[in-house]
C-alpha positions as CSV (number, residue, x, y, z in Angstrom):
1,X,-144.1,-13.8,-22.7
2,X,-143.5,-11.2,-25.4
3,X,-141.0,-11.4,-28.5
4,X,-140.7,-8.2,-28.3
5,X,-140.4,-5.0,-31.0
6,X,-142.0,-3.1,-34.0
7,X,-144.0,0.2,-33.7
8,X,-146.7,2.0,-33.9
9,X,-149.3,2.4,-30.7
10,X,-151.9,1.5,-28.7
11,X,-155.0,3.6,-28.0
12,X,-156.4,5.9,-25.2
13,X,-159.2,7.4,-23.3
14,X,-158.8,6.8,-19.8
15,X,-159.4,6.6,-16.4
16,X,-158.3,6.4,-12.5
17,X,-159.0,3.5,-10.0
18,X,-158.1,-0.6,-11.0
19,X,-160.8,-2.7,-13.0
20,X,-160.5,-6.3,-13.3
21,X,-159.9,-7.7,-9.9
22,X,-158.9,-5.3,-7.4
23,X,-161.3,-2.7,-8.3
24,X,-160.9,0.5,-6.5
25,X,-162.9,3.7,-6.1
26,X,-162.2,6.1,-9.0
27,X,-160.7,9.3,-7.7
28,X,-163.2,12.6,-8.1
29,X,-162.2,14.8,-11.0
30,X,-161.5,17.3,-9.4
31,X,-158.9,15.9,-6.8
32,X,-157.2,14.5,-9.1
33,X,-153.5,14.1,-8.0
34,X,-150.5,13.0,-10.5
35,X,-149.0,11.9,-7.6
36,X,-151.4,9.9,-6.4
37,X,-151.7,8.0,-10.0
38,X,-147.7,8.0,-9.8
39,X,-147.8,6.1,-6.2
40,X,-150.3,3.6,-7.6
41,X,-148.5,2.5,-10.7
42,X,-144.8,2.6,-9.0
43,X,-146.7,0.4,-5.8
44,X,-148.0,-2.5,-8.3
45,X,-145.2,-2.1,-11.0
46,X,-142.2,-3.1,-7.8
47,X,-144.4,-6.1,-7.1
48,X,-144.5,-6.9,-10.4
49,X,-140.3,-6.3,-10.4
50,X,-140.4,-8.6,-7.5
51,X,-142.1,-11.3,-8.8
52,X,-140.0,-10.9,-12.2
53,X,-136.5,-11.8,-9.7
54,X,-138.4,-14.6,-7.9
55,X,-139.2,-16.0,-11.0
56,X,-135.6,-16.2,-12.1
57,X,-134.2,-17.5,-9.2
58,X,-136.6,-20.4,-9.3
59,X,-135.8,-21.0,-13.3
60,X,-131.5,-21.2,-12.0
61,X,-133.0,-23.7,-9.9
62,X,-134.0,-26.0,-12.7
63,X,-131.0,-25.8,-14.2
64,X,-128.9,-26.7,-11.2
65,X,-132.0,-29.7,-11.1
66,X,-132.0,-30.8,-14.0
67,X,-130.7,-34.2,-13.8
68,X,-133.7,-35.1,-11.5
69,X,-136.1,-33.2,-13.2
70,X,-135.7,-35.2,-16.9
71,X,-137.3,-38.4,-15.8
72,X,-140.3,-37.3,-14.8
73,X,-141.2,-35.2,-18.2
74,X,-143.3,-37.1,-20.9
75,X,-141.2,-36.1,-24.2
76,X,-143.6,-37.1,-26.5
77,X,-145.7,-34.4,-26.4
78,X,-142.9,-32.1,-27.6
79,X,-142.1,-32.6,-31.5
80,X,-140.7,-30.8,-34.5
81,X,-142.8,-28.9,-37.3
82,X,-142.5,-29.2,-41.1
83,X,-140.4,-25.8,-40.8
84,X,-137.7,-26.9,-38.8
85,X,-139.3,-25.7,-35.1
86,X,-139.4,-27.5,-32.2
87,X,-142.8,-26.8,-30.4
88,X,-145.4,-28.4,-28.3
89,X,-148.5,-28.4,-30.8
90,X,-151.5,-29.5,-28.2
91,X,-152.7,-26.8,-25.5
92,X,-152.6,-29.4,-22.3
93,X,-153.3,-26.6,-19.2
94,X,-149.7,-25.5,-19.7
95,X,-147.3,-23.4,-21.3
96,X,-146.8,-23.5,-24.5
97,X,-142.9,-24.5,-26.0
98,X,-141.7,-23.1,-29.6
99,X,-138.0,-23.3,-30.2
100,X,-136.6,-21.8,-33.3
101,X,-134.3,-23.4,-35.9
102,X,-131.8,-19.9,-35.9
103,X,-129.4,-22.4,-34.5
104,X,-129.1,-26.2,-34.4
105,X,-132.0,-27.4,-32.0
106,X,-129.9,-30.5,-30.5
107,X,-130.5,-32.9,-28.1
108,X,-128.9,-30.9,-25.8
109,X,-131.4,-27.9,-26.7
110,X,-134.2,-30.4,-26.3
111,X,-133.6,-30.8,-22.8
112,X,-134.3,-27.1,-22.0
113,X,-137.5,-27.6,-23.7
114,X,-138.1,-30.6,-21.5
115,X,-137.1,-29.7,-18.1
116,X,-138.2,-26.0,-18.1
117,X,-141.6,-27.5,-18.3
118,X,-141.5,-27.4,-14.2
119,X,-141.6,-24.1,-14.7
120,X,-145.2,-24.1,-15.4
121,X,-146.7,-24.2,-12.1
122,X,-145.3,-21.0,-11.5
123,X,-146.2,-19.6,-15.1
124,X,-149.7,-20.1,-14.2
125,X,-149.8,-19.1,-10.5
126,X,-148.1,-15.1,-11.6
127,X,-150.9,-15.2,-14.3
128,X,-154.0,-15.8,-11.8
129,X,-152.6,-14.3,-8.8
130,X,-151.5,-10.7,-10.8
131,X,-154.6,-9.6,-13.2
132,X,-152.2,-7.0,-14.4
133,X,-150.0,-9.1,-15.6
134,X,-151.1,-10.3,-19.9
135,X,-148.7,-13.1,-20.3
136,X,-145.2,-14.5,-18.2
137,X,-142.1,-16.3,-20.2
138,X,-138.6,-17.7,-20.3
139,X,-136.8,-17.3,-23.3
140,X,-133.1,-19.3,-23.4
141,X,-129.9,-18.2,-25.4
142,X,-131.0,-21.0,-27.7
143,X,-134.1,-19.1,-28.9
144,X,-136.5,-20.9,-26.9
145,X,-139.8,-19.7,-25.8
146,X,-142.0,-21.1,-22.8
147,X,-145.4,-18.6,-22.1
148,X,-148.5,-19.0,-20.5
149,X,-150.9,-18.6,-21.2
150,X,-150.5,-21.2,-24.0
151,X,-150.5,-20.2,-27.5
152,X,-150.0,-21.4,-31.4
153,X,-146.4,-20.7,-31.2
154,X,-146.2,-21.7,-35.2
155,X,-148.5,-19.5,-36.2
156,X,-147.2,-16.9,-34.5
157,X,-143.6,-16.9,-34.6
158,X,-141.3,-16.5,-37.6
159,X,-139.1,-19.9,-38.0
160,X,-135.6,-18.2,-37.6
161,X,-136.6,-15.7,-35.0
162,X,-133.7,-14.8,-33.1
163,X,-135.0,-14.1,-29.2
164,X,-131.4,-13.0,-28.1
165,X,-131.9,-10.1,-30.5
166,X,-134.9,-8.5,-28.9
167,X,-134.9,-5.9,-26.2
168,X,-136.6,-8.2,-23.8
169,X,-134.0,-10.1,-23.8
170,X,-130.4,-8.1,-24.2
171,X,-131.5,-5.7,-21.8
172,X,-131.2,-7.7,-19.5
173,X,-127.6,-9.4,-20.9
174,X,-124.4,-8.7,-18.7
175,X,-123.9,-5.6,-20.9
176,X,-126.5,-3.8,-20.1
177,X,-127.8,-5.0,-16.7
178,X,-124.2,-5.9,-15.1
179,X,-126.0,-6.0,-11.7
180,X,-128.0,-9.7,-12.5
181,X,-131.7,-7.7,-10.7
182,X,-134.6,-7.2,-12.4
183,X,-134.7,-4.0,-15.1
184,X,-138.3,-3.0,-16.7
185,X,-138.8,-2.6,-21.0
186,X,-140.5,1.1,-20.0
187,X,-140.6,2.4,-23.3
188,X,-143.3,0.2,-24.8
189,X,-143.5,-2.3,-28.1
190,X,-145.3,-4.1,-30.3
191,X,-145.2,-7.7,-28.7
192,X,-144.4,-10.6,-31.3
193,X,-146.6,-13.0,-29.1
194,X,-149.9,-11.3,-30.6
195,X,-150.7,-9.2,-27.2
196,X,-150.3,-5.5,-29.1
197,X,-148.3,-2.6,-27.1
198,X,-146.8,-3.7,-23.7
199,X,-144.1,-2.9,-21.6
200,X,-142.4,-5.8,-19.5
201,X,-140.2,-6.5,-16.5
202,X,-137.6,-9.0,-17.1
203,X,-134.3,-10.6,-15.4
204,X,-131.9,-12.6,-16.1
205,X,-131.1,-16.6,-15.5
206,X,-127.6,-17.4,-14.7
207,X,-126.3,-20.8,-14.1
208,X,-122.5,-21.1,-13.6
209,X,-122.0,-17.7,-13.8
210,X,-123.3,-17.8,-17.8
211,X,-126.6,-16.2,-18.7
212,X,-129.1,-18.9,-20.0
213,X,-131.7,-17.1,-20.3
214,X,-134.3,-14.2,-18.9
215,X,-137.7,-14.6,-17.9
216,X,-140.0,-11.9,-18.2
217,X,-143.8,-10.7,-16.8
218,X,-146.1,-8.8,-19.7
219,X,-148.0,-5.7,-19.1
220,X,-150.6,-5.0,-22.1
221,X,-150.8,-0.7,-22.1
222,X,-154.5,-1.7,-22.7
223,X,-154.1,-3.0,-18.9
224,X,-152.9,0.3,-18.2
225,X,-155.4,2.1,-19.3
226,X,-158.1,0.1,-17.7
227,X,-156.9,0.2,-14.3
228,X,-155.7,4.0,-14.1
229,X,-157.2,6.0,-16.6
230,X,-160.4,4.8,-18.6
231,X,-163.5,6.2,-16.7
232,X,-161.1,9.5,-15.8
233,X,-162.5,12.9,-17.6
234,X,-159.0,15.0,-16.7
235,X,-156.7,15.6,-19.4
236,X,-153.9,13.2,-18.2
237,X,-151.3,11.4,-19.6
238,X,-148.2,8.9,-18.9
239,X,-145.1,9.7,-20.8
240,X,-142.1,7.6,-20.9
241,X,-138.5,8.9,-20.0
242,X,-137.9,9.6,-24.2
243,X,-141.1,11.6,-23.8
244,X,-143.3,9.0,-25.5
245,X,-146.9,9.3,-24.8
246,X,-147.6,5.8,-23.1
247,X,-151.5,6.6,-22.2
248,X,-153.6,9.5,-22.4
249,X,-156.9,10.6,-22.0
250,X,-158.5,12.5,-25.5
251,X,-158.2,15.4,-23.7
252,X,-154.8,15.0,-23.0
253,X,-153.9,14.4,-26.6
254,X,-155.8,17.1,-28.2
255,X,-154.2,19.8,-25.8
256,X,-150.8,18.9,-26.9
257,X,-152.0,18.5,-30.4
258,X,-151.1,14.5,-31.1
259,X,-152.4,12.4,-33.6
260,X,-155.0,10.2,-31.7
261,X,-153.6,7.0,-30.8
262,X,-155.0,3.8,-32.3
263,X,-154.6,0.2,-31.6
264,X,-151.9,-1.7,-33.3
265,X,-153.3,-4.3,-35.5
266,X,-150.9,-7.3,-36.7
267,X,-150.4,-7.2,-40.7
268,X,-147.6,-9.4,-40.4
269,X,-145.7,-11.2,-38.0
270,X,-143.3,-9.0,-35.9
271,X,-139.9,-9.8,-36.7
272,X,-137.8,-7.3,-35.0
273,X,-137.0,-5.3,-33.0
274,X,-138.5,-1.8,-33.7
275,X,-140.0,1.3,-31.4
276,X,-143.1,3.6,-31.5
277,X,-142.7,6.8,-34.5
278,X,-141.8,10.2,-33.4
279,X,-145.5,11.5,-34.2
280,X,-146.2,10.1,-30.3
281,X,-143.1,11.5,-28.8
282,X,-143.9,15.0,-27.2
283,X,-139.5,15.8,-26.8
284,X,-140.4,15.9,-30.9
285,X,-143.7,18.0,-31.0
286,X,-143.7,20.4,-34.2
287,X,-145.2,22.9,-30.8
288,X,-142.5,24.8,-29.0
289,X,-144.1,24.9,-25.7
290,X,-144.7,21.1,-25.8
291,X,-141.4,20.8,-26.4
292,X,-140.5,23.3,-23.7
293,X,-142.7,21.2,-21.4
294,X,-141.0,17.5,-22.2
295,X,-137.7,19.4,-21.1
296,X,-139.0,20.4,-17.7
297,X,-140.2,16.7,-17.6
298,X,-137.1,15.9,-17.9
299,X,-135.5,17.8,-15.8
300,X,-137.9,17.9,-12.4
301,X,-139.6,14.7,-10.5
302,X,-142.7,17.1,-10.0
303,X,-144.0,20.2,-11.4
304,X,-146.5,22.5,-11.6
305,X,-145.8,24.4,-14.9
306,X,-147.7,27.0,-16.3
307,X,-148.0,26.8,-20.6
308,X,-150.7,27.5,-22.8
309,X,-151.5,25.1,-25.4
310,X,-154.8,25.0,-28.0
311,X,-155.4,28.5,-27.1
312,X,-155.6,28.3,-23.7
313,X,-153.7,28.7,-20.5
314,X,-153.0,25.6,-18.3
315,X,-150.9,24.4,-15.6
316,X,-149.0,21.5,-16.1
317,X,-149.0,19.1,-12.5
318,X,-146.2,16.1,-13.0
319,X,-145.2,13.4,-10.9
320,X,-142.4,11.1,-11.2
321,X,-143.0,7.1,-11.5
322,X,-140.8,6.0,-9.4
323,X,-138.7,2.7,-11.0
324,X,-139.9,3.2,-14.7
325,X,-138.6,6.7,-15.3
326,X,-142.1,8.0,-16.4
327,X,-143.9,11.0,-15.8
328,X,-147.8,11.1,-15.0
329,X,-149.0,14.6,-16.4
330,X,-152.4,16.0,-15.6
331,X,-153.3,19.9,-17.0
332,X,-155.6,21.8,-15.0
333,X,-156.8,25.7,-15.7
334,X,-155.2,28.0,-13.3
């Protein structure tokens, strides 16, 4: 899963073609397409979308199941902590189960815990079957947390954590997602499950017509990097739609003058919901012409802009992810 929010980034120096896996050919320097990285990312990121919607149809299942699904859970290995969570302390294959004590954690509640544990199957399939994929959840209106792969919920979480309050859940409320699909977290955060800077692709659980919950798939930026941009020499980067730098090559970074990125290390536990500084943001360079360039981001699907940056003349090639409202940005010389 992902409690999502706080700030600050993830690091990068890059490269083209997927690691892990389904490793591919890396693409010659110099035929180096944005485009081409665009197609890739947009191609696994709708599967990913895909699998996020499946995934929530199949948790409205257990809800409308329920009933059958109760008698066949052993309840003693769910208990409650000395601080007042209700958790599932021993890793047993599964997914691990934290509920907070933000609101009265009845019997009622309980039962969530117990019965979403058919979930799991699933949980685990998304986790080996998509190596892009860091963690998968459900989180309930309740405050409840199932992910896989299992974790020390306790130590991780803060007692009163309030899921409901994060952006990976409430986007996906009726509010801002009135259509029920699935809706990605582009602009990426600081997860509170311990994986670092992620973005994630979540959807809703209705039952009754009441939302009971969303579900969501986690993708690490350190993912990112491996599989499109690591071994890669061009100066290329991935900015979000608010023109935050998502990954990028040092090359990339030290034409538009950013500080370098560095991995976010945990002092504390997250405890909500906050977004990557301005320093990263290239719509808020100190540079006029970087500036001038994150407009014509904005503004054009794909580009081939001329601008000189660092003392020296470039032109800027974009293309548009499609589905995530990012850019992929590659400078050549002209």
């Amino acid at each position: 899963m992902q409690l999502t929010c706080a700030l600050l980034f993830t690091a990068v120096v890059l490269s083209l073609g997927l690691t892990a896996c389904n490793k591919q050919p890396a693409i010659e320097e110099a035929k180096i397409q944005p485009s081409v990285i665009a197609q890739r990312l947009a191609a696994e990121f709708q599967s990913v979308l895909t699998e996020t919607e499946q995934l929530a149809a199949a948790t409205a299942d257990l809800y409308a199941r329920k009933e059958s699904i109760l008698p066949t859970i052993d309840r003693t290995k769910y208990v409650f902590a000395a601080n007042g969570a209700f958790h599932k302390p021993v890793d047993d294959g599964g997914a691990s189960l934290w509920i907070s004590n933000v609101v009265p954690i009845t019997p009622e509640v309980q039962e969530v815990a117990f019965f979403t544990e058919a979930l799991d199957p699933a949980l685990i399939r998304i986790c080996k079957e998509m190596p892009v994929v860091a963690q998968v959840y459900f989180n309930d209106r309740h405050s409840l947390n199932r992910i896989y792969p299992w974790m020390d919920s306790l130590i991780q979480y803060e007692p009163m954590m309030n899921i409901p309050k994060f952006n990976f859940y409430y986007l996906a409320d009726a509010s801002h997602n009135p259509t029920r699909r699935g809706v990605w977290v582009a602009e990426p955060y600081v997860d509170p499950a311990g994986r670092g800077w992620m973005i994630s692709a979540i959807a809703p659980v209705y039952h009754q017509d009441a939302l009971e919950g969303v579900v969501g798939l986690d993708i690490t930026l350190e993912s990112i990097l491996n599989r499109y941009i690591e071994s890669t020499r061009a100066p290329l980067a991935i900015i979000a739609e608010s023109g935050v730098i998502v990954a990028a090559t040092e090359q990339a970074i030290a034409i538009l003058e950013m500080p370098k990125l560095k991995n976010h290390k945990y002092l504390e536990t997250v405890i909500q919901d906050t977004f990557k500084t301005d320093d990263y943001n290239i719509a808020k360079s100190r540079l006029r012409p970087v500036r001038a360039l994150a407009a014509v981001l904005t503004q054009q699907s794909e580009t081939d802009q001329p601008v000189r940056l660092a003392g020296q003349n470039y032109i800027a090639r974009t293309a548009r992810v499609d589905g995530l409202g990012w850019t992929v940005l590659v400078f050549d010389t002209p």
